[in-house]
Each structure stands twice: as C-alpha cells, then as structure tokens.
N, C-alpha and C positions, 0 to 999 in steps of 0.2 A: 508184351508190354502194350498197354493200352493209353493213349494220350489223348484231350478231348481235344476238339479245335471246333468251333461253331462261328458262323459266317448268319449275320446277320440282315439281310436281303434275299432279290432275289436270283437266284441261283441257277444256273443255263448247264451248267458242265462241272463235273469231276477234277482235279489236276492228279497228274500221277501217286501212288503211292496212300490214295487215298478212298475208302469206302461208306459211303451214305449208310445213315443206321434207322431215320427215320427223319420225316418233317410233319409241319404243323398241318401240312393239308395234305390228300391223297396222293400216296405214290408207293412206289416196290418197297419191300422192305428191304432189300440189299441189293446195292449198284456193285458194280467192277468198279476199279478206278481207270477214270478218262472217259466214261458213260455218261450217254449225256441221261440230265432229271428230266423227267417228262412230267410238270407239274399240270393239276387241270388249271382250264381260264377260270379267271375271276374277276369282279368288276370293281372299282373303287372310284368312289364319286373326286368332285375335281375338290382339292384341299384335303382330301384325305392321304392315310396314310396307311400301310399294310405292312408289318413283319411278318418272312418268312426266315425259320430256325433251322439252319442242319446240322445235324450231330455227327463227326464223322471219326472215324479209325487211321492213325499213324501208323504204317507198318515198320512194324521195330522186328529185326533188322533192317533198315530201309534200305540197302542193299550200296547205297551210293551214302555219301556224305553231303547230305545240304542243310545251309546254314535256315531255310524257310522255306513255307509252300506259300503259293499264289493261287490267286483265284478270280477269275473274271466273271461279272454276271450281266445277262441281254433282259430286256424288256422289249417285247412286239404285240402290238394291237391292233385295235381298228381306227382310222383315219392318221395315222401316226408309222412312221419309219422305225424299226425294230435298230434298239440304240443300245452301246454297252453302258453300266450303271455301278457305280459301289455306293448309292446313296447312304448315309447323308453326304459322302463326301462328293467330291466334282467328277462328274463321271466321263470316260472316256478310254481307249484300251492303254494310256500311258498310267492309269490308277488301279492296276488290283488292289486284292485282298490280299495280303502279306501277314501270314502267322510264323512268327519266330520262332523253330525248333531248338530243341536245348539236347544237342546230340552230340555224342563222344564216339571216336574210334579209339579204346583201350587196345591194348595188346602186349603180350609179356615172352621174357625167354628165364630159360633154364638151363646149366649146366655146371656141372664140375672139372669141366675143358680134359675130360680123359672119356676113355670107351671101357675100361677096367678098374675094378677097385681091388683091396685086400681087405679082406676081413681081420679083425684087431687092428685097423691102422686109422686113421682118420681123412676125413674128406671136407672140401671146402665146396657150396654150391654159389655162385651169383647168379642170384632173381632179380629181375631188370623188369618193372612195366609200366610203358609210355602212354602217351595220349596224342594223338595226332588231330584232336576238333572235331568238327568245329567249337564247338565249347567246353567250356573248363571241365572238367571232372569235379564233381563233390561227393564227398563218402563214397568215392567207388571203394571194392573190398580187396584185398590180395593174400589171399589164403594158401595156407601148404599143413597137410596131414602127412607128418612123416612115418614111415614102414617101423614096424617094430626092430626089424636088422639096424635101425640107427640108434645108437645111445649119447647121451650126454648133447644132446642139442641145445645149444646156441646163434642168436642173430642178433646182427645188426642192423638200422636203416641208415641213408643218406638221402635226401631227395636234391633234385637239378633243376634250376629253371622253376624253381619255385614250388615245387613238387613236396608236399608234408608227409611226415609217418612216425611212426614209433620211432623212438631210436634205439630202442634194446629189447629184449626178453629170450623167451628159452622154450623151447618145443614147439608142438604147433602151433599156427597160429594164423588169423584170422585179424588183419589188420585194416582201420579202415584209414583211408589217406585221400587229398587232396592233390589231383594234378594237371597244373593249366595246359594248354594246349602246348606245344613241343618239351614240353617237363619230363622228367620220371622219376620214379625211387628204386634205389637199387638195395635190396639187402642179400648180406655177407650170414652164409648159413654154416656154419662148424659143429660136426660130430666125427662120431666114432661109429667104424662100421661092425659090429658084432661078431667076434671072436669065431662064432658059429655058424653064421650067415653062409649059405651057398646059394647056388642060380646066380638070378640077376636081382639086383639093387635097382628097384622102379621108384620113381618120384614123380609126383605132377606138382605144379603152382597153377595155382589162377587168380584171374582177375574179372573181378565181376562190376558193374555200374548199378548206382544208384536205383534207385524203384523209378524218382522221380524224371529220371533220364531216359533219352533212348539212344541205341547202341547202336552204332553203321554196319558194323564187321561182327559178328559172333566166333568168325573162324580160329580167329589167332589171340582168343581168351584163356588157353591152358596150353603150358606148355610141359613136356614131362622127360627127366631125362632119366637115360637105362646105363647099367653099367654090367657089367662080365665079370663072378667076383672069381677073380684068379686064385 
C-alpha cells in the first residue's frame, strides 16, 4: 500500500517508517527511513522564498500503530546559527510537521467451538472481525469462500460498537462493512456438512482494509478453522 505524504520546506531528516522518492533539487533517489537528505547549498536573496517537495512512502504494514508521523526540518548557512524551521509556520523543535495517518488494526476469528464434525449433520461457525485503530475502518471487506463439503449455506450479521454489515444472505460471501475503532461484526454462518465429505472440513474468513487505508497488523487478517469429519 502506497500513501503520499509531501512536506513542504526544507527538509534535514527522514522520521521512522518513511522513504524519500525524490525532491525538486539534487539528491539519492532512495533514502532509508531516519536517513538523513543531503540536499546541495543554495542561495536565496533576502525576501525571497524557496519550496522544497518530498514525496515520501508509508510503510503499510507499519508494523506499530500510530495515529501520525512528524517531521522536523533545520536550515544552516553562512553568518547565521543553523535553526529548526516548519516555515510558513513558527518554527522551533515544539512545531513539526504532523501528517495524520488513517490506519486500522483489523483482525478476525473463526470457529465452530468443536475439533470434529459429522458429515450429513449441520454446523454452526461464528466470524467475529474487530478493529482495534487507530481510525475507523471504511469499506474494509470480510469475505469466506466455503468448501464444496458444505451445503445449504446461510448467514447472518450483527455489528457492536457501531460496527455496519449485511444483515442476511446465503453462500459465500464477500461483505463490505464499517467498523469504528473497538466495534465488530459478528456473523452466524449455518450449513450442512455433506453426506459424503471425509478428511477435514478446512475454512478460512478474512478481512481485508480499504485501498484508501493502511493496515498496522497483516498477521491476524485470516483466520481458518479445521474440523476431523468423524
């Protein structure tokens, strides 16, 4: 997932989590993040003014949950003490640069609270997926492709804490839902296990985030449950 953030001034240092893609005057094409820019000197008479553009990379998974990045920027010359800056604002190190990420920790479970099923009998699953923040979830997806061993599938949703979704349909399905930060939706999944079915009964659900979002956690987006068919 790619998210823009551009910091307009200029620019001393990288903050975590974040990679330089280019700027308006000479430099690497790609920094680390925490690197410092090694921009060249340049001169600007006194009443002028000079933007510098950085295009930089959010790494999605950002591996933490934070609600923004920060960004401090230095100016140092000749006859002049090298000062911290966010012009136009008042510059000083209590004013970064402050971009507000729009990041979710999604994460979902799965089970039919048994380790065995019977084939001809019926089973019940509850899909439960939360959002832990920092911001809301919009149109994330919660999707389940069930196994041909299952017949007659039906679900229901409920959502908690403000959390929206379908409230009904039938097979698989591909739901898109709404869920604020400590919400969820839980839906209630009913079939039949096939007369015929032997091994194991494998199922997964997931839950996926919006395009326009970025994701803390990757880990705990699918969750799949196994059954023994006796």
């Amino acid at each position: 997932m790619r998210k823009f953030v551009a910091w307009h001034r200029s620019l001393r240092q990288l903050p975590a989590a974040l990679l330089l893609l280019g700027a308006a005057i000479p430099s690497p094409a790609a920094l680390a993040s925490g690197e410092t820019v090694p921009l060249a000197a340049v001169s600007v008479p006194p009443g002028a003014t000079m933007t510098i553009t950085f295009e930089v990379d959010v790494d999605s998974p950002l591996n933490f949950c934070a609600t923004a990045v920060s960004n401090q920027g230095s100016i140092s010359g000749t006859n002049f003490l090298s000062f911290l800056t966010d012009d136009p604002d008042v510059g000083g190190a209590s004013n970064p640069t402050v971009t507000l990420l729009d990041a979710v920790d999604l994460a979902i479970t799965k089970t039919d609270g048994s380790a065995t099923e019977v084939p001809g009998t019926s089973v019940t699953y509850t899909i439960q997926a939360t959002n832990a923040g920092p911001a809301a979830a919009l149109n994330a997806a919660v999707a389940d492709v069930f196994p041909p061993t299952l017949t007659g599938v039906t679900w229901t949703c409920v959502g908690a804490g403000g959390g929206t979704c379908t409230a009904a349909g039938s097979g698989s399905f591909s739901d898109l839902v709404n869920i604020p930060v400590g919400g969820s939706v839980t839906y209630t999944v009913n079939a039949t296990v096939a007369p015929n079915a032997t091994g194991t009964l494998v199922n997964t659900a997931t839950v996926t985030k919006s395009i326009a979002q970025l994701e803390c956690n990757f880990a705990n987006n699918s969750a799949t449950d196994s059954d023994t068919l006796t």
